[in-house]
PDBQT receptor file of N, H, CA, C and O in Angstrom, charges set to zero:
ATOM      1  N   UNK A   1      77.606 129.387  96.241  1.00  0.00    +0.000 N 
ATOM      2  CA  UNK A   1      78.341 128.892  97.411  1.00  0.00    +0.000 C 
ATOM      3  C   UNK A   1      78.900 127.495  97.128  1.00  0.00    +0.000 C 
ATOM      4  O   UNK A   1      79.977 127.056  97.531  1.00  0.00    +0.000 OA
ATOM      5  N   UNK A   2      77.766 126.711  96.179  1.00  0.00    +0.000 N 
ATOM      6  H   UNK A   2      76.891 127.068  95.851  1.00  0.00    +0.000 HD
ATOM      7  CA  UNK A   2      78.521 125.161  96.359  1.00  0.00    +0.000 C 
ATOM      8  C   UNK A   2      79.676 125.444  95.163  1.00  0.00    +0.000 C 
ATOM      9  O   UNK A   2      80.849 125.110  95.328  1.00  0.00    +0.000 OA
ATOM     10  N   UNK A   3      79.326 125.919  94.277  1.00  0.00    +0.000 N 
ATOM     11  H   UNK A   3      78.373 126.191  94.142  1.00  0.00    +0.000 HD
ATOM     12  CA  UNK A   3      80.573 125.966  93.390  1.00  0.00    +0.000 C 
ATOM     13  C   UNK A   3      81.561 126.717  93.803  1.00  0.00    +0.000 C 
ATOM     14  O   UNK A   3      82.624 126.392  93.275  1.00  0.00    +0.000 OA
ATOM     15  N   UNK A   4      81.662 127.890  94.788  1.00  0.00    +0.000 N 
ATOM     16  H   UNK A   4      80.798 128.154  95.217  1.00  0.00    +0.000 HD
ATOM     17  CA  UNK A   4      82.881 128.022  95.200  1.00  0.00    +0.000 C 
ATOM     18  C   UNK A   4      83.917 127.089  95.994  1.00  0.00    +0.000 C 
ATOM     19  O   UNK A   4      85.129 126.883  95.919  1.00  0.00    +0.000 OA
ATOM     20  N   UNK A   5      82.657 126.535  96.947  1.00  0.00    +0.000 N 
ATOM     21  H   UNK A   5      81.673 126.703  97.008  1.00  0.00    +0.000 HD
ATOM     22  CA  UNK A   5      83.553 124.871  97.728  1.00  0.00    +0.000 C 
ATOM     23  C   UNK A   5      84.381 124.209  96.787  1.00  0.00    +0.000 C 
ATOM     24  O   UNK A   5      85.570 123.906  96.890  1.00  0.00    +0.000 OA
ATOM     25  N   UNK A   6      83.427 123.992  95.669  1.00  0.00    +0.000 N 
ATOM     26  H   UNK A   6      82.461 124.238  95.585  1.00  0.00    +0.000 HD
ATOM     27  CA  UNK A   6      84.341 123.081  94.230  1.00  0.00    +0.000 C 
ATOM     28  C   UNK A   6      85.122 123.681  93.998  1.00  0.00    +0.000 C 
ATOM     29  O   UNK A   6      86.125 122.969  93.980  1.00  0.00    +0.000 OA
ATOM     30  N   UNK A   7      85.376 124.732  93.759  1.00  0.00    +0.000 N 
ATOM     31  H   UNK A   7      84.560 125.311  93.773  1.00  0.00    +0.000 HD
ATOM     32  CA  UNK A   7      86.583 125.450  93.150  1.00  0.00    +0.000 C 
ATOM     33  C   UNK A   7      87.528 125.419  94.429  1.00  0.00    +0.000 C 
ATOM     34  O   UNK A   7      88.533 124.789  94.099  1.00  0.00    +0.000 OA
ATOM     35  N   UNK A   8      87.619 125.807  95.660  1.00  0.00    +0.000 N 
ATOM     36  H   UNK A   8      86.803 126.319  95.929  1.00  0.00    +0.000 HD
ATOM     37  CA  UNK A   8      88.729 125.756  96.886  1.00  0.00    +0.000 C 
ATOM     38  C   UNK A   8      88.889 124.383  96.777  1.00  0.00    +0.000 C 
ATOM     39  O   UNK A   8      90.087 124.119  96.880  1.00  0.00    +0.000 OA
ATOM     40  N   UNK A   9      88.200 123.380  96.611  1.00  0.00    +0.000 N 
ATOM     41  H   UNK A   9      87.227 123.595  96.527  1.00  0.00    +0.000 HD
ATOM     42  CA  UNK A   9      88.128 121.647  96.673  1.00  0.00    +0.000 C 
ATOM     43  C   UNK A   9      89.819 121.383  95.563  1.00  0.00    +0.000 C 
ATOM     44  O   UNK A   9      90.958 120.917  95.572  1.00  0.00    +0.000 OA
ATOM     45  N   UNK A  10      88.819 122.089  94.774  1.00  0.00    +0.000 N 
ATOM     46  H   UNK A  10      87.894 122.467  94.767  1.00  0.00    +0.000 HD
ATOM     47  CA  UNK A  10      90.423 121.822  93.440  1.00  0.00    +0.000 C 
ATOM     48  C   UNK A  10      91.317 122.141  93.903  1.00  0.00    +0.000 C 
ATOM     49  O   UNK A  10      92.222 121.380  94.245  1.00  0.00    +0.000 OA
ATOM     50  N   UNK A  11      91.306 123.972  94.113  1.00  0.00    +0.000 N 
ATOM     51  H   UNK A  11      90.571 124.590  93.836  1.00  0.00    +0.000 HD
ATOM     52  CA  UNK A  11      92.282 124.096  94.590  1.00  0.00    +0.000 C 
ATOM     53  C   UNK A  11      93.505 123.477  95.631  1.00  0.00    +0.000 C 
ATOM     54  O   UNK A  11      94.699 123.272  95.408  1.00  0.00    +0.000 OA
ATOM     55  N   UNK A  12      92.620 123.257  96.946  1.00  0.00    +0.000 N 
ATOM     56  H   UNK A  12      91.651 123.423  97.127  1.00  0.00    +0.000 HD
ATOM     57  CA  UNK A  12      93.569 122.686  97.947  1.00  0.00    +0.000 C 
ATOM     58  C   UNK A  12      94.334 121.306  97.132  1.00  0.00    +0.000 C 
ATOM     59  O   UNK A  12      95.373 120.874  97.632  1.00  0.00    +0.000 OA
ATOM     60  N   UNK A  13      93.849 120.734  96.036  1.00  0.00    +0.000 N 
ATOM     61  H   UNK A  13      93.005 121.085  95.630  1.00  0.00    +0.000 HD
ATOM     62  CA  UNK A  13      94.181 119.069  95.574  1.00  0.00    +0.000 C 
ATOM     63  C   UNK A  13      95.035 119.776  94.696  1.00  0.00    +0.000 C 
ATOM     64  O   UNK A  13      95.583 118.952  93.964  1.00  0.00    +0.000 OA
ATOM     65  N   UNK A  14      95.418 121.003  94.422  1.00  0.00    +0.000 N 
ATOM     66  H   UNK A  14      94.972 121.672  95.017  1.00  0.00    +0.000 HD
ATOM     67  CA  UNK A  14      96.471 121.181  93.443  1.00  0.00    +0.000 C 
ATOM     68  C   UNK A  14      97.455 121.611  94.296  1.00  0.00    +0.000 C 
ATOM     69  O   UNK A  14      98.622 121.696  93.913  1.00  0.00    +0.000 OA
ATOM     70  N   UNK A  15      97.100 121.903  95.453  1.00  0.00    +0.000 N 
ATOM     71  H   UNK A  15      96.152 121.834  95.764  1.00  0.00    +0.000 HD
ATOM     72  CA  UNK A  15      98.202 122.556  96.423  1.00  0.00    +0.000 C 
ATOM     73  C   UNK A  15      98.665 121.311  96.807  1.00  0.00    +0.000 C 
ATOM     74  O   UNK A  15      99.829 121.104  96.463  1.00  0.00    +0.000 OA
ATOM     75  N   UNK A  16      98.005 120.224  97.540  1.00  0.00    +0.000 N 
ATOM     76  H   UNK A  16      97.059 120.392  97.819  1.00  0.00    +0.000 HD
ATOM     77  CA  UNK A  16      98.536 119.046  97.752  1.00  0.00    +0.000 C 
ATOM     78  C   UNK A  16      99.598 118.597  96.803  1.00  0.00    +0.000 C 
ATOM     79  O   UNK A  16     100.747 118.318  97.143  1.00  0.00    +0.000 OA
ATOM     80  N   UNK A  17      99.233 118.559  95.860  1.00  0.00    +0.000 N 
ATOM     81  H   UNK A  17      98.299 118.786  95.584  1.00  0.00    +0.000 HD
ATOM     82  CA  UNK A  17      99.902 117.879  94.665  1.00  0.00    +0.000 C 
ATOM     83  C   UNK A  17     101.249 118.458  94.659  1.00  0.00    +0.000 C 
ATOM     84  O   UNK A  17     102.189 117.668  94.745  1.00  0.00    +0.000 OA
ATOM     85  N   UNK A  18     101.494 119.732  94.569  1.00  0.00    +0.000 N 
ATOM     86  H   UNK A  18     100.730 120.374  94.499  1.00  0.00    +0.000 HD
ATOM     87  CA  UNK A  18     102.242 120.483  94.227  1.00  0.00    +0.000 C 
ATOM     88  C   UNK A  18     102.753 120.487  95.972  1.00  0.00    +0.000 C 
ATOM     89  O   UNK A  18     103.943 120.791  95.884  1.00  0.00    +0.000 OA
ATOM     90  N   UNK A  19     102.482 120.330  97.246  1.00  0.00    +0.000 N 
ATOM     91  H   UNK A  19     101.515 120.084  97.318  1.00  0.00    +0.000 HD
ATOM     92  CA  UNK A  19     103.503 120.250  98.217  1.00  0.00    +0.000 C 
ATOM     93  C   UNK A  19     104.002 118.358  98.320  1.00  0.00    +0.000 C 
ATOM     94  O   UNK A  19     104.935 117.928  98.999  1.00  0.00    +0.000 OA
ATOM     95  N   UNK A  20     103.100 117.554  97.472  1.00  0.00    +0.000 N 
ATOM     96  H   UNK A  20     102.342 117.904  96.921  1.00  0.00    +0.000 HD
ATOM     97  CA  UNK A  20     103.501 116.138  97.666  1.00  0.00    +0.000 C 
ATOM     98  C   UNK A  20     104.882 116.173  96.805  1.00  0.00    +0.000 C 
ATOM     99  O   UNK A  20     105.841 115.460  97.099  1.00  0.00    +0.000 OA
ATOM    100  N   UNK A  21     104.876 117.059  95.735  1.00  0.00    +0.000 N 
ATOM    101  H   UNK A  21     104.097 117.638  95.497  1.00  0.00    +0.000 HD
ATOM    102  CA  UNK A  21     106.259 116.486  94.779  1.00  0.00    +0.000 C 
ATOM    103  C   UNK A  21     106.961 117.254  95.248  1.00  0.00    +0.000 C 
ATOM    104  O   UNK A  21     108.089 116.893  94.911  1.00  0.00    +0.000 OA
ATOM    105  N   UNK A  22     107.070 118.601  96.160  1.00  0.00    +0.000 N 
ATOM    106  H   UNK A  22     106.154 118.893  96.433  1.00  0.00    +0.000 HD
ATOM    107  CA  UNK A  22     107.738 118.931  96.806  1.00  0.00    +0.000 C 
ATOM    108  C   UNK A  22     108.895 118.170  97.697  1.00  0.00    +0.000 C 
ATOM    109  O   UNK A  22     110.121 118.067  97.708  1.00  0.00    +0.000 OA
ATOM    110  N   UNK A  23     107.796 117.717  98.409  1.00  0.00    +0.000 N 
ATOM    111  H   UNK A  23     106.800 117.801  98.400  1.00  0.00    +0.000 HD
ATOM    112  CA  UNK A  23     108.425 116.885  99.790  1.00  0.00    +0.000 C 
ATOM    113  C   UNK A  23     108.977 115.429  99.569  1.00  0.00    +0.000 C 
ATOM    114  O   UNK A  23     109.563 114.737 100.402  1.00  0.00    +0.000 OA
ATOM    115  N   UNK A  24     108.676 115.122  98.312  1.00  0.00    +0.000 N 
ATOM    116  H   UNK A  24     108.201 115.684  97.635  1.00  0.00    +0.000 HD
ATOM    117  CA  UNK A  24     109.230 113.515  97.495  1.00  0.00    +0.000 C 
ATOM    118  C   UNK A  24     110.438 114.228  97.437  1.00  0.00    +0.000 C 
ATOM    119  O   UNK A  24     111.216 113.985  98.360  1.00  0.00    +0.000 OA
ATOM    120  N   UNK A  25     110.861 115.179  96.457  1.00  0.00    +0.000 N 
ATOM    121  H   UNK A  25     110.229 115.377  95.707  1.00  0.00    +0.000 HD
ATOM    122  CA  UNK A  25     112.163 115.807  96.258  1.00  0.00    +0.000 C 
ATOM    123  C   UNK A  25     113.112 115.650  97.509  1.00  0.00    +0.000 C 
ATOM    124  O   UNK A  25     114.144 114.983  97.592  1.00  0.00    +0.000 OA
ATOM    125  N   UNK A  26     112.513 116.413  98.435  1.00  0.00    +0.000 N 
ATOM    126  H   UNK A  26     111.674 116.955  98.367  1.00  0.00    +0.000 HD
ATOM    127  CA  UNK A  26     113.018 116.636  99.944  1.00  0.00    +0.000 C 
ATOM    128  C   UNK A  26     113.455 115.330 100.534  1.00  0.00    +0.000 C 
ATOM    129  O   UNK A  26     114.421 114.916 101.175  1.00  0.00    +0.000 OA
ATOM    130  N   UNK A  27     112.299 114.841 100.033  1.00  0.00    +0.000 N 
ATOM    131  H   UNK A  27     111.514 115.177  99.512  1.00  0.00    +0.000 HD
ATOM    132  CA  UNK A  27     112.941 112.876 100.805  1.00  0.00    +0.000 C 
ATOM    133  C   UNK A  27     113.947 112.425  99.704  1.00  0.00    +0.000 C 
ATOM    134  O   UNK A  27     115.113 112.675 100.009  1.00  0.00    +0.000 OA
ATOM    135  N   UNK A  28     113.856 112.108  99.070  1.00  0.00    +0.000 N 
ATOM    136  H   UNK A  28     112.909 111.906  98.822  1.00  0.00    +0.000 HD
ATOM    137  CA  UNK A  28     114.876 111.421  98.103  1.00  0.00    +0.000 C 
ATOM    138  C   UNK A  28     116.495 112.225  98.220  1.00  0.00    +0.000 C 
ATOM    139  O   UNK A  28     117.585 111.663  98.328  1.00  0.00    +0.000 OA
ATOM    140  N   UNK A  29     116.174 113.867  98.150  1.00  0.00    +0.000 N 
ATOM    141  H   UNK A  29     115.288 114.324  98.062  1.00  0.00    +0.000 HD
ATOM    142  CA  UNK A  29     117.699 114.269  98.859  1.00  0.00    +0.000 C 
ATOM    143  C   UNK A  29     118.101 114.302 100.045  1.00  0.00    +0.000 C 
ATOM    144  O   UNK A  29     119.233 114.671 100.355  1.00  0.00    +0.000 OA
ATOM    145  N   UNK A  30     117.223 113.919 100.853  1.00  0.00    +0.000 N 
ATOM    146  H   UNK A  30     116.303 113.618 100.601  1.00  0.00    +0.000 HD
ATOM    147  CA  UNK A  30     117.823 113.532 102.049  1.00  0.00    +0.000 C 
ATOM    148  C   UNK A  30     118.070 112.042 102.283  1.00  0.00    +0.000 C 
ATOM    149  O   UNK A  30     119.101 111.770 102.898  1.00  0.00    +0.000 OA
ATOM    150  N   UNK A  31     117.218 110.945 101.855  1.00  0.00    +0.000 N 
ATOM    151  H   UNK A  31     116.380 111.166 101.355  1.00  0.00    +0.000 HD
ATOM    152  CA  UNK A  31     117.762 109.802 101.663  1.00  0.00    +0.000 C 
ATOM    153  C   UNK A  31     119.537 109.432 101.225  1.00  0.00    +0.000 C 
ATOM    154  O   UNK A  31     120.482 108.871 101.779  1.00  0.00    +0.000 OA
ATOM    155  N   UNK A  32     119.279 110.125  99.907  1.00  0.00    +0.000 N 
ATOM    156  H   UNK A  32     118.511 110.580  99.457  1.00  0.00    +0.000 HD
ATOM    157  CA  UNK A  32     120.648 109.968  98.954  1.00  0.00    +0.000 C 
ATOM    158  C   UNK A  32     121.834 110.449  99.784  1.00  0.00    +0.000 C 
ATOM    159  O   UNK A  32     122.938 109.914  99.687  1.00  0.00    +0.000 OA
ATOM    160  N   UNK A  33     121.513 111.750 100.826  1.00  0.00    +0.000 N 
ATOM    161  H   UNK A  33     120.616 112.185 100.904  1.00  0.00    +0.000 HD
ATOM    162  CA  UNK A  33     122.801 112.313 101.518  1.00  0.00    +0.000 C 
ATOM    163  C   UNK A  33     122.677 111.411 102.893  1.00  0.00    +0.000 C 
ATOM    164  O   UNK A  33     123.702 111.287 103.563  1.00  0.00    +0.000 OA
ATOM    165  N   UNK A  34     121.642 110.869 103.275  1.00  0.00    +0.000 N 
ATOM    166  H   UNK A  34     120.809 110.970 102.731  1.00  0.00    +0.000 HD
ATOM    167  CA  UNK A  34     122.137 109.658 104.374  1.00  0.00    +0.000 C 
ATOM    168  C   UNK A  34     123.106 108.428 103.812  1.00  0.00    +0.000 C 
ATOM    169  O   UNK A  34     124.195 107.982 104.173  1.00  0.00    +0.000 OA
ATOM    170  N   UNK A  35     122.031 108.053 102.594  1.00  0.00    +0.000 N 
ATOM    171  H   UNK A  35     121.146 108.415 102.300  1.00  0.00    +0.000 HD
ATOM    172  CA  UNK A  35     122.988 106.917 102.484  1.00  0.00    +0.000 C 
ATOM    173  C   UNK A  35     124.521 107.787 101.648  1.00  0.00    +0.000 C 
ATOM    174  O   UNK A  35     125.378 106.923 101.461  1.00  0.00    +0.000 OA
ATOM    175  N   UNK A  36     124.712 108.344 101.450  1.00  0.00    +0.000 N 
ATOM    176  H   UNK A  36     124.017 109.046 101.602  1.00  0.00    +0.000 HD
ATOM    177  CA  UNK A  36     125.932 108.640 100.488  1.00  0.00    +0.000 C 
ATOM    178  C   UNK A  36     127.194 108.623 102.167  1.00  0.00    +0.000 C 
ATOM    179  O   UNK A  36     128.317 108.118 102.199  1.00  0.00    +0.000 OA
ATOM    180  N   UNK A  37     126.313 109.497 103.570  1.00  0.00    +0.000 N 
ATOM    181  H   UNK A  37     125.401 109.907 103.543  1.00  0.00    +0.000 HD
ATOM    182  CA  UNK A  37     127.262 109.891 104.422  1.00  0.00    +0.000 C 
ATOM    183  C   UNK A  37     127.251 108.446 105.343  1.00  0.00    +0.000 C 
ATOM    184  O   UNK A  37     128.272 108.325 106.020  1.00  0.00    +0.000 OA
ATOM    185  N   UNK A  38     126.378 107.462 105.461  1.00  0.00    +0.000 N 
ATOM    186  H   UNK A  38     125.548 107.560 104.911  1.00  0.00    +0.000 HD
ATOM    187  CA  UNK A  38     126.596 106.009 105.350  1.00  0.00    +0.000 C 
ATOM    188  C   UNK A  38     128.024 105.952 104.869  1.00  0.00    +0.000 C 
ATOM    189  O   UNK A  38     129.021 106.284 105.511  1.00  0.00    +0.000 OA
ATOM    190  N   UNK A  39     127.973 105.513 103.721  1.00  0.00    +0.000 N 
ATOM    191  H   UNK A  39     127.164 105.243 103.199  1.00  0.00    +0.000 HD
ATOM    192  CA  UNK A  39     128.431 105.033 102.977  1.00  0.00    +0.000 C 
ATOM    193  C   UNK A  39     129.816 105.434 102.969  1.00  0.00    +0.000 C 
ATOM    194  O   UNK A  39     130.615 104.502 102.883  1.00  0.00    +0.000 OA
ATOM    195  N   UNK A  40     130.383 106.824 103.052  1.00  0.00    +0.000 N 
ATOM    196  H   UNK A  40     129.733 107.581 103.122  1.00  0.00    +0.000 HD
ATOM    197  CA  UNK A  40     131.495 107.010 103.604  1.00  0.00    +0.000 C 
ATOM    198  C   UNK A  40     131.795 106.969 104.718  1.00  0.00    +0.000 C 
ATOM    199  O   UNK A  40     132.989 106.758 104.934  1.00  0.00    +0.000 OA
ATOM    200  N   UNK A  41     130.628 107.196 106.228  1.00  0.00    +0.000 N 
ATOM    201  H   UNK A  41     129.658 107.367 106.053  1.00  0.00    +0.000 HD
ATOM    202  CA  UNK A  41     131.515 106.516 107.121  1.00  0.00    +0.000 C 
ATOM    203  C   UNK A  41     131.971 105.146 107.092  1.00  0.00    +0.000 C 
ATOM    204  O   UNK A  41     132.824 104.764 107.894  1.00  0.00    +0.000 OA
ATOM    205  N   UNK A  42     131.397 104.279 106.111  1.00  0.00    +0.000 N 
ATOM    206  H   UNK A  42     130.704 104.589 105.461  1.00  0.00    +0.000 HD
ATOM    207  CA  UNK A  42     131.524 102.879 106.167  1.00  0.00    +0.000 C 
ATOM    208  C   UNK A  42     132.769 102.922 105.616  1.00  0.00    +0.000 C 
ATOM    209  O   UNK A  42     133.469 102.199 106.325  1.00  0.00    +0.000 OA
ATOM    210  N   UNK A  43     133.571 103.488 104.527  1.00  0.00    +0.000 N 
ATOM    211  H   UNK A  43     133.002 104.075 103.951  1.00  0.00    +0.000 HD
ATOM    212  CA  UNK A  43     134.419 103.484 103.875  1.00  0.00    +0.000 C 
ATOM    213  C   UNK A  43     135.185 103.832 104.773  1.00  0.00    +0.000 C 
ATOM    214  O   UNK A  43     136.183 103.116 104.708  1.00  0.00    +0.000 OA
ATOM    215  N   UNK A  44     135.275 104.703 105.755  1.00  0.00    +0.000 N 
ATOM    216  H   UNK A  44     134.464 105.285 105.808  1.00  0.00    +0.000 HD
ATOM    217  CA  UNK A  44     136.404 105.728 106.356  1.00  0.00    +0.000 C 
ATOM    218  C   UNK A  44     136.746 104.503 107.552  1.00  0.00    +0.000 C 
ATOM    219  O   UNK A  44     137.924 104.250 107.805  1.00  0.00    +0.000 OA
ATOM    220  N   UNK A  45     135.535 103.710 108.321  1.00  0.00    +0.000 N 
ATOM    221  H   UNK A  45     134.578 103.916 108.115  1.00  0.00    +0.000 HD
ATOM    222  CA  UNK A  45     135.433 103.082 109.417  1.00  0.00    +0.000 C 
ATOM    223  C   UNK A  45     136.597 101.833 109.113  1.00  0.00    +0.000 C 
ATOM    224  O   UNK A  45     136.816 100.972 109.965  1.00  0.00    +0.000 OA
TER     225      UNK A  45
């Protein structure tokens, strides 16, 4: 029983891992398309 906890323990910390660089991705392209659509309304304004 305790070593299965350890093993789901890992697991969930690899799932984390693997939805954290997910959602970095997700932020950084949504950052880049705010500031990019910034950036042309600033141009257009």
């Amino acid at each position: 029983m305790c070593q299965y906890a350890d093993v789901t323990m890992k697991e969930m910390k690899n799932l984390d891992n693997k939805i954290c660089k997910v959602c970095q991705v997700l932020l950084s392209v949504v950052l880049e398309r705010s500031e990019v659509s910034r950036g042309v309304l600033h141009v257009s304004g």
